[in-house]
C-alpha positions as CSV (number, residue, x, y, z in Angstrom):
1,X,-46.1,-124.8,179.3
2,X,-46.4,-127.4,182.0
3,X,-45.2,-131.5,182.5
4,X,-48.4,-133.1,182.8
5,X,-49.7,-136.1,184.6
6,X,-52.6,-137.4,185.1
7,X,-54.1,-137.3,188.3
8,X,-57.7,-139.4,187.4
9,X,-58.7,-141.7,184.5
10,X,-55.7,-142.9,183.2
11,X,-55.5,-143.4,179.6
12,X,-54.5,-146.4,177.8
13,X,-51.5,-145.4,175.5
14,X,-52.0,-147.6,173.3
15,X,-54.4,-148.8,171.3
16,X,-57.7,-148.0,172.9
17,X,-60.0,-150.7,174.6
18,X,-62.2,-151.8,171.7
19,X,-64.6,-154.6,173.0
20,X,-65.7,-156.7,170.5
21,X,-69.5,-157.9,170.6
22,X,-69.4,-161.7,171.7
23,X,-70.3,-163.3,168.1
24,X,-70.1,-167.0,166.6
25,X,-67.6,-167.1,163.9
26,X,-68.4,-167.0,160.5
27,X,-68.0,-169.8,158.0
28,X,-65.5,-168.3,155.8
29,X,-62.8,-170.6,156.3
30,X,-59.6,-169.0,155.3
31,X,-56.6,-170.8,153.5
32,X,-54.7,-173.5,155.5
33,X,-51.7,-173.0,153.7
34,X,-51.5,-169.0,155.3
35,X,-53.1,-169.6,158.5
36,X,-54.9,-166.5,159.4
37,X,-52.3,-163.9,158.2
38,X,-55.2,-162.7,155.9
39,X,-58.5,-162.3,156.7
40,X,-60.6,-163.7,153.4
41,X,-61.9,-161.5,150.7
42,X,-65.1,-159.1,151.8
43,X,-68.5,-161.5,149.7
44,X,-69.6,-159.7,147.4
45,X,-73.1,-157.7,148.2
46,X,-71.8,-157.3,151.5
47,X,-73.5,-154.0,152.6
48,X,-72.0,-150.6,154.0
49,X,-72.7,-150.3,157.8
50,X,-75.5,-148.1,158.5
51,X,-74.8,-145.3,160.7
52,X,-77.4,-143.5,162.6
53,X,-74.4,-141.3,164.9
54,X,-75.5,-142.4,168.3
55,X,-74.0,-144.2,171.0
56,X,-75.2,-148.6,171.0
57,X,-76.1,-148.0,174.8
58,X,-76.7,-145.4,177.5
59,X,-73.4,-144.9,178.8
60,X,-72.2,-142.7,181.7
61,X,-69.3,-141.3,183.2
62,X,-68.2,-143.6,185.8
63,X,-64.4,-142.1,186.2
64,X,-63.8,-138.2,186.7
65,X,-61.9,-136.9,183.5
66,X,-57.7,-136.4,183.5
67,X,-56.3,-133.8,185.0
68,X,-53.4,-131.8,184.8
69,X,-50.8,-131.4,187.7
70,X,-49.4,-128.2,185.4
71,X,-46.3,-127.7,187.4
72,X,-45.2,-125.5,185.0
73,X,-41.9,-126.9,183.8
74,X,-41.1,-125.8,180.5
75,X,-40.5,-127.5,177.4
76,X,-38.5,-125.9,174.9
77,X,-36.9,-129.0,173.4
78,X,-38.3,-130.5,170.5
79,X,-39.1,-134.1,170.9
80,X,-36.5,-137.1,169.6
81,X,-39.1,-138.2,166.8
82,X,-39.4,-134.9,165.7
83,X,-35.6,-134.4,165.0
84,X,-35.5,-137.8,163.6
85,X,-38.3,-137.0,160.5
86,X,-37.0,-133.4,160.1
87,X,-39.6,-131.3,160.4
88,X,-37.8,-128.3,160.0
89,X,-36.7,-129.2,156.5
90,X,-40.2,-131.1,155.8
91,X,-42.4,-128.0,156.5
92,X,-40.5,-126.5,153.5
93,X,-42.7,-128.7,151.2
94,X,-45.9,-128.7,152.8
95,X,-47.6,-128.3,156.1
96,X,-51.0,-129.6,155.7
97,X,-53.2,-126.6,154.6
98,X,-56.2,-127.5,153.2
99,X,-56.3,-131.0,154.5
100,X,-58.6,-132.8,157.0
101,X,-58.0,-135.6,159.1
102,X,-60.3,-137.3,161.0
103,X,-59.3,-138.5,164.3
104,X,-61.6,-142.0,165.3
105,X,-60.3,-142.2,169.2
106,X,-61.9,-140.5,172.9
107,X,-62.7,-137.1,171.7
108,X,-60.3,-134.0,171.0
109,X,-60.7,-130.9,173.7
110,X,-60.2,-127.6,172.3
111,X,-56.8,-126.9,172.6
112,X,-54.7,-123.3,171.7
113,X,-52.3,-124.9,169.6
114,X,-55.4,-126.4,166.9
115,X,-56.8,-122.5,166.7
116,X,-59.7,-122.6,164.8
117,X,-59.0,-126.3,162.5
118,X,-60.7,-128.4,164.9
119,X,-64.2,-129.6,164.5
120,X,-66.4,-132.1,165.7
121,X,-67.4,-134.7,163.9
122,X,-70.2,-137.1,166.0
123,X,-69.5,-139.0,169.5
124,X,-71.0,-142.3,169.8
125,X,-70.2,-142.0,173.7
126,X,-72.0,-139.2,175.0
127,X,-73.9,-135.8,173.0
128,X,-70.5,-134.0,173.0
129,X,-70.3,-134.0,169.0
130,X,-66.6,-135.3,169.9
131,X,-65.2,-132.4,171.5
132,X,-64.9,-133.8,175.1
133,X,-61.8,-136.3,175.8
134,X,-62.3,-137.5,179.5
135,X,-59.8,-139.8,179.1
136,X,-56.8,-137.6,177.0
137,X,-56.1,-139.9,174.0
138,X,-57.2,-138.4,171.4
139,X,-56.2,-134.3,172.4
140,X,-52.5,-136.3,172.4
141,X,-52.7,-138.7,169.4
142,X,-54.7,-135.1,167.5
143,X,-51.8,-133.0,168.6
144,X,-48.9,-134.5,166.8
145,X,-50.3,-134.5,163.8
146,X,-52.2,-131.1,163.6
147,X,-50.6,-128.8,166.6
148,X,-49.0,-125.5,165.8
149,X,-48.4,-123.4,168.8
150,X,-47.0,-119.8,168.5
151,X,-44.8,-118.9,166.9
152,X,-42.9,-116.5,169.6
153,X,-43.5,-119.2,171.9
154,X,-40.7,-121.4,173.7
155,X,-41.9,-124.4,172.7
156,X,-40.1,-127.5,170.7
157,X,-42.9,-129.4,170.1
158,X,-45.3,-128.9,166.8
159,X,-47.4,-131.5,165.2
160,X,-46.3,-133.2,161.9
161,X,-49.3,-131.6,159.7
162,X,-49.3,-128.3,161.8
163,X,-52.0,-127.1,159.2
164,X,-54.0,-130.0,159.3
165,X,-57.7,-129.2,160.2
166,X,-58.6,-132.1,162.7
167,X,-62.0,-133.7,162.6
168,X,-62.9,-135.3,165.7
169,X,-65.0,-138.7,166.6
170,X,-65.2,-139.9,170.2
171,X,-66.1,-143.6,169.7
172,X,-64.4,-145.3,172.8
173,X,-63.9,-143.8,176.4
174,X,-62.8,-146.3,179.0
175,X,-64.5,-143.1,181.8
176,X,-68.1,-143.8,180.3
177,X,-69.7,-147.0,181.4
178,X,-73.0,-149.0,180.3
179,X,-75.1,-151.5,180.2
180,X,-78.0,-153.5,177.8
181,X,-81.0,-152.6,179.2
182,X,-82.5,-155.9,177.4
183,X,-80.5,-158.0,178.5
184,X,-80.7,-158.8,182.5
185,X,-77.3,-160.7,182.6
186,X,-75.3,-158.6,180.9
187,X,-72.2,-156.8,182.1
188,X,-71.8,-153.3,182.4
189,X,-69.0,-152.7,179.5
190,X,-66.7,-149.6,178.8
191,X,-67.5,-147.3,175.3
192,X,-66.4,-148.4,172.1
193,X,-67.1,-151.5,169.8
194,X,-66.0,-152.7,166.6
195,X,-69.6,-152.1,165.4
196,X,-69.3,-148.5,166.9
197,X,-65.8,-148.8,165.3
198,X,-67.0,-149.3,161.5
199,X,-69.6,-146.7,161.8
200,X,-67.2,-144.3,162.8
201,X,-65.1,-145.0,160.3
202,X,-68.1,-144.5,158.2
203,X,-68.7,-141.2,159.1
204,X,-65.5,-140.3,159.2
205,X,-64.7,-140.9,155.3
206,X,-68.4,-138.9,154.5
207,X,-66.8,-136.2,156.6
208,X,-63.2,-136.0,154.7
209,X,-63.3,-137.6,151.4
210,X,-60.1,-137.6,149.9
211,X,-58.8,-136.9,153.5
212,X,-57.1,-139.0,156.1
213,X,-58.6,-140.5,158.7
214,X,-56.5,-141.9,162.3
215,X,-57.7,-144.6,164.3
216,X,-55.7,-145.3,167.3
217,X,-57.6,-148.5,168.1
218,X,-57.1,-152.0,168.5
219,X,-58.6,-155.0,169.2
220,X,-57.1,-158.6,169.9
221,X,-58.0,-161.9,170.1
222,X,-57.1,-165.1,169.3
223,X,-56.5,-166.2,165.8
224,X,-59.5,-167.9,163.7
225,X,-62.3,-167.7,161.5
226,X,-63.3,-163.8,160.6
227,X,-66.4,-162.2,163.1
228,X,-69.6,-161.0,162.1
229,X,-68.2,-157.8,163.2
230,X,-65.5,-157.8,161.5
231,X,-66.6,-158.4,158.3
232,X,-68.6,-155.1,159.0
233,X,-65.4,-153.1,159.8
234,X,-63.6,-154.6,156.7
235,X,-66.9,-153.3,154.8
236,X,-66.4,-149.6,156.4
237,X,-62.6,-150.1,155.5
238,X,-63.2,-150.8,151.6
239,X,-65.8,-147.7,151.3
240,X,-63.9,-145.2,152.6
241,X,-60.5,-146.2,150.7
242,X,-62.1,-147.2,147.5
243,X,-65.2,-145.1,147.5
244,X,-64.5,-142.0,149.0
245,X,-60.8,-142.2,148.4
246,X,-59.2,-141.9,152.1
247,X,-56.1,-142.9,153.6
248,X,-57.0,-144.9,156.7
249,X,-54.4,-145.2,159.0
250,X,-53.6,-147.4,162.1
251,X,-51.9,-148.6,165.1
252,X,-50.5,-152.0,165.0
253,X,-51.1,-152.6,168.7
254,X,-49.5,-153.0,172.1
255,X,-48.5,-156.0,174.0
256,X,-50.7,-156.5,177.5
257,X,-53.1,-154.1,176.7
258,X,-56.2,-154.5,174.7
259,X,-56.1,-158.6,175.1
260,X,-52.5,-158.6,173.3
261,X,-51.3,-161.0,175.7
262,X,-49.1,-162.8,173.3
263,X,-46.8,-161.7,170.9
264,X,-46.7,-163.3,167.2
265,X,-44.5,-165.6,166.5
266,X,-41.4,-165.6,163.5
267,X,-43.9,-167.1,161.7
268,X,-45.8,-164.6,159.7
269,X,-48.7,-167.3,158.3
270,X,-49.8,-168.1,161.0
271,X,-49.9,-165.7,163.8
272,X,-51.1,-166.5,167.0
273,X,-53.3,-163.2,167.8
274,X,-55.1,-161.1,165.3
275,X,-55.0,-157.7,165.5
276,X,-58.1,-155.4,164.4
277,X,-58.0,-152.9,162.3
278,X,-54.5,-153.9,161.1
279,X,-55.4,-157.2,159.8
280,X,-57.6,-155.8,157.0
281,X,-53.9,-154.9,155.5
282,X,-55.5,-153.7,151.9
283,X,-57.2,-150.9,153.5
284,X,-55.2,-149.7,156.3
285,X,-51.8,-148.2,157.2
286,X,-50.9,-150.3,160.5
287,X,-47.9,-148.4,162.3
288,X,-45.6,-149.9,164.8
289,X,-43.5,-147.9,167.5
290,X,-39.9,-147.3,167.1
291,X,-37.4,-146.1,170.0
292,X,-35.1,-143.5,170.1
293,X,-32.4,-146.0,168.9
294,X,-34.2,-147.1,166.4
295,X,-35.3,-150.5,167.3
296,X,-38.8,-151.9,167.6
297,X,-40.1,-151.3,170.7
298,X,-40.8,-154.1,172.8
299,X,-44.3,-153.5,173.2
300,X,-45.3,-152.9,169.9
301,X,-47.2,-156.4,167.9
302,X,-45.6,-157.4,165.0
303,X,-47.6,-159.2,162.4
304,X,-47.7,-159.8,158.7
305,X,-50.3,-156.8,158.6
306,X,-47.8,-154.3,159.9
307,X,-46.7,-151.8,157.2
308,X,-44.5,-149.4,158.4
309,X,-43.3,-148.0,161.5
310,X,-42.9,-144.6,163.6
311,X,-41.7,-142.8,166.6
312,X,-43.5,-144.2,169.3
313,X,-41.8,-143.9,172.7
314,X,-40.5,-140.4,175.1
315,X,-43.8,-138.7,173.4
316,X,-44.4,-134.9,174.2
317,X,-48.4,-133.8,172.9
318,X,-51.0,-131.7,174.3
319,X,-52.0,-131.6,177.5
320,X,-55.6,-132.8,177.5
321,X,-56.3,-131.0,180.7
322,X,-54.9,-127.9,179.9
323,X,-55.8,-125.7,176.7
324,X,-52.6,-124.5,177.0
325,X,-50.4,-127.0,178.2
326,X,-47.8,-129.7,177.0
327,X,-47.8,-133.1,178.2
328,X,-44.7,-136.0,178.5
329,X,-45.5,-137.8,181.5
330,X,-48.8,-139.8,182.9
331,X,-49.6,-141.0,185.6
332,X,-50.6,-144.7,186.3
333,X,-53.1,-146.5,188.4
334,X,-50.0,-147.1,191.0
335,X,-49.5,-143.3,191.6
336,X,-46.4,-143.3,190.0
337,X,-45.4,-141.4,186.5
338,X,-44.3,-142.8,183.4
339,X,-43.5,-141.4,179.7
340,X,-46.1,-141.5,177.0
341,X,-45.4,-144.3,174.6
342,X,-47.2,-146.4,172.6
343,X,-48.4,-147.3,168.8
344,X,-51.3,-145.3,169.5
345,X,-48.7,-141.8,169.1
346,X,-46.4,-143.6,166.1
347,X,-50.1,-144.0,163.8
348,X,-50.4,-140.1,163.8
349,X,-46.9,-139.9,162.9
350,X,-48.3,-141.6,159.9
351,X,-51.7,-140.0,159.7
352,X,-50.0,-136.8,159.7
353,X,-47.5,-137.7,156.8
354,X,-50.5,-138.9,154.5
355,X,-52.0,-135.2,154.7
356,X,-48.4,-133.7,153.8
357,X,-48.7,-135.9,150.6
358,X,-52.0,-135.3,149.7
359,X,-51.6,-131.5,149.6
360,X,-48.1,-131.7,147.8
361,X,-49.3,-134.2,145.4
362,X,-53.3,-133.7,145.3
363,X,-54.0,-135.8,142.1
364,X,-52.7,-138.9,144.1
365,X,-55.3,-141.6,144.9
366,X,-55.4,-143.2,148.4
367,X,-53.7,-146.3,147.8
368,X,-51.0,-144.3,145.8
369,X,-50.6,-142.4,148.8
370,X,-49.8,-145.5,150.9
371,X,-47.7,-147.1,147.9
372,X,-45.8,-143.5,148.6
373,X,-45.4,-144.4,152.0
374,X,-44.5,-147.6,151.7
375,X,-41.9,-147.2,148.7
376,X,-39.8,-144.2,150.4
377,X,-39.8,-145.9,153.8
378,X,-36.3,-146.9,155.5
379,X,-36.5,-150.4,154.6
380,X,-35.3,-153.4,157.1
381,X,-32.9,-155.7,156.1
382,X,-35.2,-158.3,155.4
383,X,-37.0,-160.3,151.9
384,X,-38.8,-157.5,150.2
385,X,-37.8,-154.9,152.2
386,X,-40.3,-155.5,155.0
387,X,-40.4,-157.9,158.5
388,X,-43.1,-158.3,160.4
389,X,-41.6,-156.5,163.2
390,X,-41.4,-152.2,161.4
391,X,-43.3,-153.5,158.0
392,X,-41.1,-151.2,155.4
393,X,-39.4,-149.4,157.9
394,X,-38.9,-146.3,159.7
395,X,-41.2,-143.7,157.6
396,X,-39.1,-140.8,155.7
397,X,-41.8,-137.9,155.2
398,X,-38.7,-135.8,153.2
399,X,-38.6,-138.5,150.9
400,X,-42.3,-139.4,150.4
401,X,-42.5,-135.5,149.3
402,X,-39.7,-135.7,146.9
403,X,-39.2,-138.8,145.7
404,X,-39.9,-139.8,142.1
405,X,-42.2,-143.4,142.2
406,X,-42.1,-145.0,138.5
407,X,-45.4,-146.4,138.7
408,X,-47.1,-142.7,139.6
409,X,-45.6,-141.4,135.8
410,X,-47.3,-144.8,134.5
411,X,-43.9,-146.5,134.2
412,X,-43.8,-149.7,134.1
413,X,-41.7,-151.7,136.7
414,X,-38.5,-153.7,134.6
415,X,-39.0,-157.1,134.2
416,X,-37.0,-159.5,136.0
417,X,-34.5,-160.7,134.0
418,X,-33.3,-164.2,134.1
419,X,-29.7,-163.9,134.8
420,X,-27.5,-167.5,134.2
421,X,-24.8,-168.0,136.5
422,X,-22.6,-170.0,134.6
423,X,-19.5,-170.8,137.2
424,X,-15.6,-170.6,135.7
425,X,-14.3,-174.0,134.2
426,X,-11.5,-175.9,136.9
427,X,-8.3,-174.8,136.8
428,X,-6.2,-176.9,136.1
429,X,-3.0,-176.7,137.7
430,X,0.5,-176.9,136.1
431,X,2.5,-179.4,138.2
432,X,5.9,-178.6,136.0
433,X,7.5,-176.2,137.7
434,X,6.4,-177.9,141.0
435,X,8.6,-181.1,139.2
436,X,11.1,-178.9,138.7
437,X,11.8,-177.6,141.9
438,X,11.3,-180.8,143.4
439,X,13.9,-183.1,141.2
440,X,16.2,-180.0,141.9
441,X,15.6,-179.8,145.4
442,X,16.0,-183.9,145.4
443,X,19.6,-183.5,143.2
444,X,21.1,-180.8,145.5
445,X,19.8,-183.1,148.8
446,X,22.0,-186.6,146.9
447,X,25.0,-184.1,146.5
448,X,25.0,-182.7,149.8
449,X,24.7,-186.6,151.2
450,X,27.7,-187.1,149.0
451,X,29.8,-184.7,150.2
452,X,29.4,-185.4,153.3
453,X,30.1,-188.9,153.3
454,X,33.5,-187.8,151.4
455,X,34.5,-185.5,153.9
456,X,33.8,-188.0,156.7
457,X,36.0,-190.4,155.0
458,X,38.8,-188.5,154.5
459,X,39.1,-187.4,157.8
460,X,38.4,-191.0,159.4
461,X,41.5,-192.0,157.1
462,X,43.9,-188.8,158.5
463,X,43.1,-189.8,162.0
464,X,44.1,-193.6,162.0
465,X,47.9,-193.8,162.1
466,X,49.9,-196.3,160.0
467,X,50.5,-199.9,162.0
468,X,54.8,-200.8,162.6
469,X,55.6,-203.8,161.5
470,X,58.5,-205.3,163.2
471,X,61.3,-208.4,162.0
């Protein structure tokens, strides 16, 4: 199995370039009092986008596909985020047989390790039914949650779901390039919209109703009033989760790429830059990256949408340029390599957890799922168990497969009780013996002066002789 890099089109390892459609905001003003931590309620009557499966625009490929050095180094060592959530303990409770998860990202190639559980699902970049990835994403983000390579093999590295059938839909590729035909001034703009976005999503939950679906895209922009398009993707959001029952999950986003310039502030009403899908927060898992130490990594954009997070740095996946091939490195625009990191690989971490639970436990609904998730999470010191910088914490697949939840055996959560904390009366102190001692003290001081001055007397006396007197 070889190191890979990537000799052409480099991928973004992040959250994917999602261009938004230039739109004039929409008069749904939001509450002052939580600046736009929220995006408002979805009106009612608001329709479920239409999706006809093709691409918004003519797009070609303007960037030759990645490539794989294959230098054949092999990689028997399992990766650090795989030892951290146990997988060799966690397969004993369920791999992902019989599940489906859609993958919304660049495509998924073929790859030995997905056998015969890969499908395509639509492409709304090019007529490849979302089984060509040009740029590598999605083969990477698709292999840690479904890959299962042989078992005589010396390889480390398996997916989290390794039974997982994976349903691919290429909606974004930063290699294909187009251009509105209608419109003489307008720029030539890579694959991938939020429209495109919601109408994946769309056909996705059609696809795999009471499945999972993974998005490993992001858009930013500055915070205000909800978008046209947006309200569309929230739409798409509510009927997959609450129509066709699916667990959507999300990455929360990297700093400096996808117009995440800034990071948000300690102040989680009123962030600074809004992060799409994440900020629709009832209908999506968002995921942040965690290091090996277990810190948030730096690049990852913390928000009051962010719900839990994942292993997200020192990834090892499948080598998108190689149906047989692992991949740890890529390389970037300078020529130079660099590790695979980003919330785009700690979302299928996720993605891949949500399948586990819905074969262990298949009665579950969706949001009962991500309640799971949520509740068995390692939980940052923080109000409510949750920051804005991991949501709930570090996810704990072990434990989402084996805890008991209260409110899935229609137990009621305790009521808080009002508890009175009445403080002890003054103690008063006892100043008797302190008397005591003190006139004691006081006495033995006045007899010590007194003998003293005796002594000194009596010696004074013996020293001065008697005067003669003399007739």
């Amino acid at each position: 199995m070889g190191r890979v890099a990537r000799t052409a089109g480099r991928l973004a390892v992040a959250g994917l370039l999602v261009l938004a459609i230039p739109a004039p905001a929409a008069a749904q003003p939001l509450d002052q009092g939580e600046g736009y931590a929220k995006p408002p309620p979805l009106p009612a009557g608001t329709p479920v986008p239409g999706d006809d499966g093709k691409p918004d625009l003519a797009y070609e490929q303007k960037t030759r596909c990645v490539e794989s050095l294959n230098q054949g180094v092999v990689l028997p060592n399992k990766p650090w985020g795989q030892i951290q959530l146990r997988f060799d303990e966690l397969h004993r409770f369920a791999t992902g047989k019989g599940q489906k998860v859609a993958v919304i990202d660049t495509g998924v190639r073929q790859h030995e390790f997905f056998g015969s559980r890969l499908s395509g699902g639509g492409d709304y970049v090019a007529d490849k039914n979302g089984l060509e990835d040009c740029d590598g994403h999605g083969t990477e983000v698709a292999g840690i949650i479904a890959a299962s390579p042989p078992a005589n093999t010396n390889i480390g590295f398996k997916g989290i779901a390794p039974d997982a059938s994976i349903v691919s839909i290429r909606q974004s590729s930063a290699n294909y390039e187009g251009k509105d035909p209608a419109d003489p001034d307008a720029q030539t703009r890579t694959a991938g919209t939020l429209v495109t976005l919601a109408r994946a999503i769309v056909r996705a939950a059609k696809q795999v109703p009471k499945g999972v679906i993974n998005m490993s895209v992001d858009n930013c922009r500055t915070a205000g009033p909800i978008r046209p398009d947006e309200v569309a993707l929230q739409s798409a959001l509510r009927y997959a989760v609450e129509d066709l029952d699916v667990v959507v999950v999300s990455s929360a986003g990297n700093l400096k790429e996808n117009d995440c310039n800034q990071q948000n502030g300690p102040d989680s009403n009123r962030p600074t830059t809004i992060v799409t899908p994440p900020w629709f927060a009832d209908y999506v898992i968002s995921v942040a990256a965690i290091n090996r130490k277990g810190d948030p990594a730096p690049f990852s954009v913390q928000g009051p949408w962010v719900t839990v997070g994942a292993p997200g740095t020192e990834i090892t996946s499948l080598d998108p340029g190689n149906s047989q091939g692992l991949a740890n490195r890529l390389m970037t625009k300078q020529g130079q390599l660099s590790e695979i990191q980003g919330t785009s690989f700690a979302a299928p971490y996720v993605a891949g957890t949500a399948a586990l639970i819905r074969e262990r436990f298949p009665n579950l609904t969706a949001r009962q799922v991500m309640d799971r998730i949520k509740a068995t999470s390692s939980h940052p010191a923080a109000a409510g168990g949750r920051d804005n910088l991991v949501g709930y914490g570090m996810i704990n697949p072990i434990a989402a497969l084996t805890a008991m939840i209260p409110s899935e055996q229609g137990i009621s959560p305790d009521p808080p009780a009002k508890i009175v904390m009445d403080m002890p009366p003054r103690a008063e102190r006892d100043w008797t013996p302190v008397t005591v001692a003190l006139i004691g003290a006081l006495g033995g001081v006045g007899a010590l002066l007194l003998t003293l001055f005796v002594v000194h007397t009596i010696r004074r006396n013996r020293r001065e002789p008697t005067p003669t007197y003399r007739a």
